[in-house]
C-alpha positions in Angstrom: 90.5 24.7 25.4 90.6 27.6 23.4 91.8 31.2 24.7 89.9 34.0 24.0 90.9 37.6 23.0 92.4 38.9 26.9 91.9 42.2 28.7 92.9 42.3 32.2 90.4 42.7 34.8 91.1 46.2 36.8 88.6 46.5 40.2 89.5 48.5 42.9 87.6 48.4 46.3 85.4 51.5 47.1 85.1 52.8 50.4 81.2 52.3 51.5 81.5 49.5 53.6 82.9 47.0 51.4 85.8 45.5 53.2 88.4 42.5 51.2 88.8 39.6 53.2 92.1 38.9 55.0 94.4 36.0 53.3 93.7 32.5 54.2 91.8 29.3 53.8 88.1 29.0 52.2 86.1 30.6 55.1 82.5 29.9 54.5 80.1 30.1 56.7 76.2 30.6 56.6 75.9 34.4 55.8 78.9 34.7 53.5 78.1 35.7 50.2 79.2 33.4 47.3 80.3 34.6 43.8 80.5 32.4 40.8 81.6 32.3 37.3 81.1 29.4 35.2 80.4 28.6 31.1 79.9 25.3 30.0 83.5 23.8 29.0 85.3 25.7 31.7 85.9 25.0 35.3 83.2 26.9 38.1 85.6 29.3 39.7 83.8 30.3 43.4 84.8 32.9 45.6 84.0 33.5 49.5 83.3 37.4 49.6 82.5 37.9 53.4 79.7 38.4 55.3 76.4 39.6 53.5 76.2 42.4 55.7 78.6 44.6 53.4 76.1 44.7 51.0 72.7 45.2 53.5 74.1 48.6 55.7 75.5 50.9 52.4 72.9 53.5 52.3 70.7 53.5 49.6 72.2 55.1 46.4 75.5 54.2 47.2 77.8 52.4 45.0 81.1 50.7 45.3 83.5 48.6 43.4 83.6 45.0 44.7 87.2 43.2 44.3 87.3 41.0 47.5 88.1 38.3 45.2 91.0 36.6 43.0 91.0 38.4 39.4 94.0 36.5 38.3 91.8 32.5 39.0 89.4 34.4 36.8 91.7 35.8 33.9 93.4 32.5 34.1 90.0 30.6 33.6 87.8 32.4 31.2 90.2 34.9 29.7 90.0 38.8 29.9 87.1 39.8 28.5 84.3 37.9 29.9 81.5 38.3 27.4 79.4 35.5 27.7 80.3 33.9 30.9 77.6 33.9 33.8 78.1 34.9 37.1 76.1 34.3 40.1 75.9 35.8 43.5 74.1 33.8 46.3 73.9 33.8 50.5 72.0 32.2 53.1 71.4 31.9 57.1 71.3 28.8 58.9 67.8 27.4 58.7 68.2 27.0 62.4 68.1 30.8 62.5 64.2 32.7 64.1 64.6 35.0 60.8 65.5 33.4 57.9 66.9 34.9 54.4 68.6 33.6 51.4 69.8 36.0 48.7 70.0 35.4 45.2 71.1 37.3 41.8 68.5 37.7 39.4 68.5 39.5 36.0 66.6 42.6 35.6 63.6 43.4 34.9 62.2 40.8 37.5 58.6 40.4 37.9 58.1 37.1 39.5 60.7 37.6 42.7 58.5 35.8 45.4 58.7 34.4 48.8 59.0 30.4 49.1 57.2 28.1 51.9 59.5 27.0 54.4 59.8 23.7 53.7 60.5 25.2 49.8 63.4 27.7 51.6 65.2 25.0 53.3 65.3 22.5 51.1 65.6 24.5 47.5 67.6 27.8 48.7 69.5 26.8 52.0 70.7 23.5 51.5 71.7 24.5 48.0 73.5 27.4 48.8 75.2 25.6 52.3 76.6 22.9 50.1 78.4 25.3 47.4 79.9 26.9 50.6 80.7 23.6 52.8 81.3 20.4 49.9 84.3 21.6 49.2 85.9 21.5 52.4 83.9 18.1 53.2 85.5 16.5 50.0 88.7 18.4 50.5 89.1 20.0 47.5 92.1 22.0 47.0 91.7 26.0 47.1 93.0 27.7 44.4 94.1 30.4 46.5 92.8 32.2 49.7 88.8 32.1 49.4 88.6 30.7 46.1 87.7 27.4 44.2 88.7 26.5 40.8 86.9 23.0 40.0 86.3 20.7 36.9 82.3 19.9 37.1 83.5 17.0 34.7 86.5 16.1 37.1 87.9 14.4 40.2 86.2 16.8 42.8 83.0 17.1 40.3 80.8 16.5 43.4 81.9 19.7 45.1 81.4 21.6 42.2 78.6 24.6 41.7 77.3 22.9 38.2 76.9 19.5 40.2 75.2 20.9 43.2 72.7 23.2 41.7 71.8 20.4 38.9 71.4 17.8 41.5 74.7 15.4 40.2 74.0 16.1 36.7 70.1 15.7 36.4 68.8 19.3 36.1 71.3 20.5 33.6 68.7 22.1 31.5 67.8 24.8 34.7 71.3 25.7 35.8 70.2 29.3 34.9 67.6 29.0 37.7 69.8 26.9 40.5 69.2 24.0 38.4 65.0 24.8 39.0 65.2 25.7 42.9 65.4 29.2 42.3 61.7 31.3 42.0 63.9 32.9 39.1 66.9 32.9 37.0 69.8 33.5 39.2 72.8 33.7 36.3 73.0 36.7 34.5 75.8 36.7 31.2 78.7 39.2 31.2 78.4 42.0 30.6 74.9 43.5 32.3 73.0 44.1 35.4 71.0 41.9 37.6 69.4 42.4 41.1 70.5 41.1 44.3 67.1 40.0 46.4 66.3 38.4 50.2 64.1 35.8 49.8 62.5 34.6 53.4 60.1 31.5 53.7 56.5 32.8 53.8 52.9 30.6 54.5 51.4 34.2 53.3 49.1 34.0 49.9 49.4 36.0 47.6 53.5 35.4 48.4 55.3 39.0 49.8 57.4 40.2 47.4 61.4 39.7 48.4 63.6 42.3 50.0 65.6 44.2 46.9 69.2 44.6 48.6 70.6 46.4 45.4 71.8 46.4 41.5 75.1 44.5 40.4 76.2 45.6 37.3 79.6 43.4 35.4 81.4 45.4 32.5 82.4 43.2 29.7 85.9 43.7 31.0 85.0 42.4 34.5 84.6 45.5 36.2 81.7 45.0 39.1 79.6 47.1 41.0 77.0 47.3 43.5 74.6 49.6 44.2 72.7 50.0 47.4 68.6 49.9 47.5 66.2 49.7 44.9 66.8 51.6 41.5 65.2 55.1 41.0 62.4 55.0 38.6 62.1 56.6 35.4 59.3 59.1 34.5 58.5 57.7 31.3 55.0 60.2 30.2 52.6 62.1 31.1 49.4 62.7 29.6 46.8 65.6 30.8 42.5 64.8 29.8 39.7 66.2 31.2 41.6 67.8 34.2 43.7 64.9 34.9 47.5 64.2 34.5 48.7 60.5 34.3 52.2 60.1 35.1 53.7 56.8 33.8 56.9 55.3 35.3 58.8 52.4 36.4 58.8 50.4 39.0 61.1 47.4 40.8 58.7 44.4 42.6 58.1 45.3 46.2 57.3 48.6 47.9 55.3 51.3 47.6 55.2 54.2 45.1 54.1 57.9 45.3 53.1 60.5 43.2 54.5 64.1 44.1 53.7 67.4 42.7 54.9 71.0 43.2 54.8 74.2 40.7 57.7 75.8 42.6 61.1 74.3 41.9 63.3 74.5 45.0 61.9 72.6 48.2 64.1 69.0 47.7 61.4 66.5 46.4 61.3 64.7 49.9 59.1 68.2 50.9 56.7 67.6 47.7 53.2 67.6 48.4 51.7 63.6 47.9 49.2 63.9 45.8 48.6 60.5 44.7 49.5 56.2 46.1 50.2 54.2 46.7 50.9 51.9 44.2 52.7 48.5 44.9 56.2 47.7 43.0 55.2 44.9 40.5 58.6 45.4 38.4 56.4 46.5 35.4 55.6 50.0 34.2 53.0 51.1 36.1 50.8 54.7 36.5 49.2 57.0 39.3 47.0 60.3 38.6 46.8 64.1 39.6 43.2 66.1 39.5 42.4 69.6 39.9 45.6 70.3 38.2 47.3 73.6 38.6 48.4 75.8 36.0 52.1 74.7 35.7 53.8 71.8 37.2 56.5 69.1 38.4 56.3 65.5 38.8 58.7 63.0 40.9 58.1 59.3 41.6 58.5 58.4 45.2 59.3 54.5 46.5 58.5 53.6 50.4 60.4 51.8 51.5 
């Protein structure tokens, strides 16, 4: 195996209710939040990063530094600087639970993030995700250290390894990206970038109901990883003013609602700007609302419920 250029991987743990996991054996269990690295030639290293709760209670906005997990299996794997490795985050409840969620990275912009039908849920998101957390223990597979797996898809304990479970024993190597095709979307985002982390709950609704956004990841070329709370701000991107209106243009993230507000006195905080405009559902493209009888002189901020 060739070794790559090396920089070291420096996280440190932020203080907004992300909380490293006490030395000791793989812990999974259904609600623990799995993180994976893997690139074709190289082992899948998997890490058991605690309950998913960390990342659902931050407020939104906030943003912390995640480390709960073994930089040195990674370093010693892929090398220091992880450009073009992929990573994957994924969770689940027990299907046996009243309200059920899965979550699952996806790269951003995502326009197609989508409930599944129950029998779609269990079988495609929760089974999958249980067996990344539970084969390895079932085919005793030795840790690589406390809440970590280093395996060889291509050796002894190949069965218990992410690339073999997702592709279903080597058949659906081609949609590995997308949880070897179980996933509504591609789940594997390449270092270094950003990608969503989304709740995805069986639905019998149609049209689907989009998926609960829980926050942004963003990876650093030279491993550093964050999360941030909530759905990302959006961006004014025009406006335009004809025949006494003003269209504001913006972005937006699938799910939600989005407002226009208006004010021509700078100083209230935006939360106390007059609505004047939406909804508008999130659809993850770039969408528009309008103002009429427009006053003189004026300020525009895009608001998302919830």
């Amino acid at each position: 195996m060739t070794t790559r250029m090396k920089k070291f991987l420096q996280l440190a743990l932020a203080a907004s209710g992300l909380t490293a996991l006490a030395a000791g054996a793989w812990p999974y269990q259904d609600g623990d939040v799995l993180l994976i690295f893997r690139e074709s030639g190289y082992n899948d290293v998997e890490f058991d990063l605690g309950n998913v709760g960390q990342f659902l209670h931050p407020p939104n906005g906030s943003s912390a530094v995640v480390t709960n997990w073994d930089l040195a299996l990674v370093t010693n794997t892929f090398g220091g600087d992880l450009t073009g490795v992929s990573v994957i985050l994924a969770a689940t409840e027990s299907w046996t639970n009243t309200i059920k969620t899965a979550w699952l990275s996806g790269p951003l912009p995502n326009t197609t993030a989508y409930d599944v039908t129950p029998s779609a849920w269990q079988a495609n998101l929760w089974s999958i995700i249980n067996a990344i957390g539970t084969r390895p223990l079932i085919y005793k597979v030795p840790p690589a250290g406390p809440s970590s797996y280093s395996i060889d898809p291509a050796g002894t304990y190949a069965v218990a390894s992410y690339d073999n479970i997702v592709s279903g024993d080597g058949v659906n190597t081609a949609s590995l990206a997308r949880l070897g095709g179980n996933a509504p979307f591609t789940v594997e985002q390449i270092v270094p970038g950003s990608f969503e982390f989304w709740g995805i709950q069986p639905s019998t609704t149609q049209p689907k109901p989009p998926d609960n956004l829980v926050g942004t990841f963003t990876i650093t070329a030279d491993g550093t990883l964050t999360f941030q709370a909530g759905p990302p701000p959006s961006t004014i991107l025009g406006l335009t003013v004809s025949g006494g209106i003003s269209s504001v243009s913006f972005t937006t993230t699938v799910g939600g609602q989005y407002w226009l507000a208006a004010t021509n006195q700078l100083g209230p905080p935006v939360s106390q700007w007059p609505v004047v405009s939406g909804p508008l559902p999130g659809d993850g493209r770039n969408d528009s609302l309008t103002q009429t009888n427009l006053p003189a002189n004026g300020f525009y901020s895009i608001i998302r419920t919830p």
